[in-house]
N, C-alpha and C positions, 0 to 999 in steps of 0.2 A: 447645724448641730446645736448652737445657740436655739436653739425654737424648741428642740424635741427636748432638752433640758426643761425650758420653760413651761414644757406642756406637760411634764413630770409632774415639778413642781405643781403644777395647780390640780393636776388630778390626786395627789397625795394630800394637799390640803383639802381639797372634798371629800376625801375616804375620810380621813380622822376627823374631819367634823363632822361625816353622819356618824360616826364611831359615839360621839360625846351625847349625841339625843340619847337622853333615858329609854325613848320608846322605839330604837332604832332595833330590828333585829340582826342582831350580828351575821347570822348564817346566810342573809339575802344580802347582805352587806360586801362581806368575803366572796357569794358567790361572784355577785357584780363583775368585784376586782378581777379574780381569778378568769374572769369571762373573759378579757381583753385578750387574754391571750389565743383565745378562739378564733377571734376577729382578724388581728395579727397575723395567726396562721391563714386564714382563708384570705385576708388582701395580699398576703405572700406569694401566695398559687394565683389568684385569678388578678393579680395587677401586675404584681410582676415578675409573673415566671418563674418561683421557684423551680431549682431541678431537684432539689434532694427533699422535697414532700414525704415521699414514702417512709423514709429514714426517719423519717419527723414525728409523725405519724402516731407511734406509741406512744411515745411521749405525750402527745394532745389529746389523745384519746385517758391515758390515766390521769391528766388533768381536767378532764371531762368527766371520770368517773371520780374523782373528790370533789367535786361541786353536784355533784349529785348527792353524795352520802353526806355531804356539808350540808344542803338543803334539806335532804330528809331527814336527817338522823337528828 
């Protein structure tokens, strides 16, 4: 548990410091972040075993479609 803390923390301090570059684009930024959770869900299902995927499901899919209107819009 101590680790995945740890690994918070440092991916939060690399988000707000490309935050602070002037020339960072925030929408590629945010996507980034918001991506993990894409990841997350797919090592869920294919390492280990979610059962309840389906249930899941919308939910990653509308977080997949605001990183898209985030991107483009």
């Amino acid at each position: 548990m101590p680790l995945v803390s740890f690994a918070l923390l440092v991916c939060d301090f690399i988000y707000f410091n490309a935050l602070r570059d002037p020339e960072a684009l925030v929408a590629v930024v945010a996507g980034l972040r918001r991506g993990s959770i894409l990841v997350a869900f797919a090592g869920g299902i294919l390492l280990f075993g979610e059962r309840h995927g389906r249930q899941k499901l919308p939910a990653v899919v509308g977080v997949l479609v605001g990183i898209v209107l985030t991107v483009v819009g």
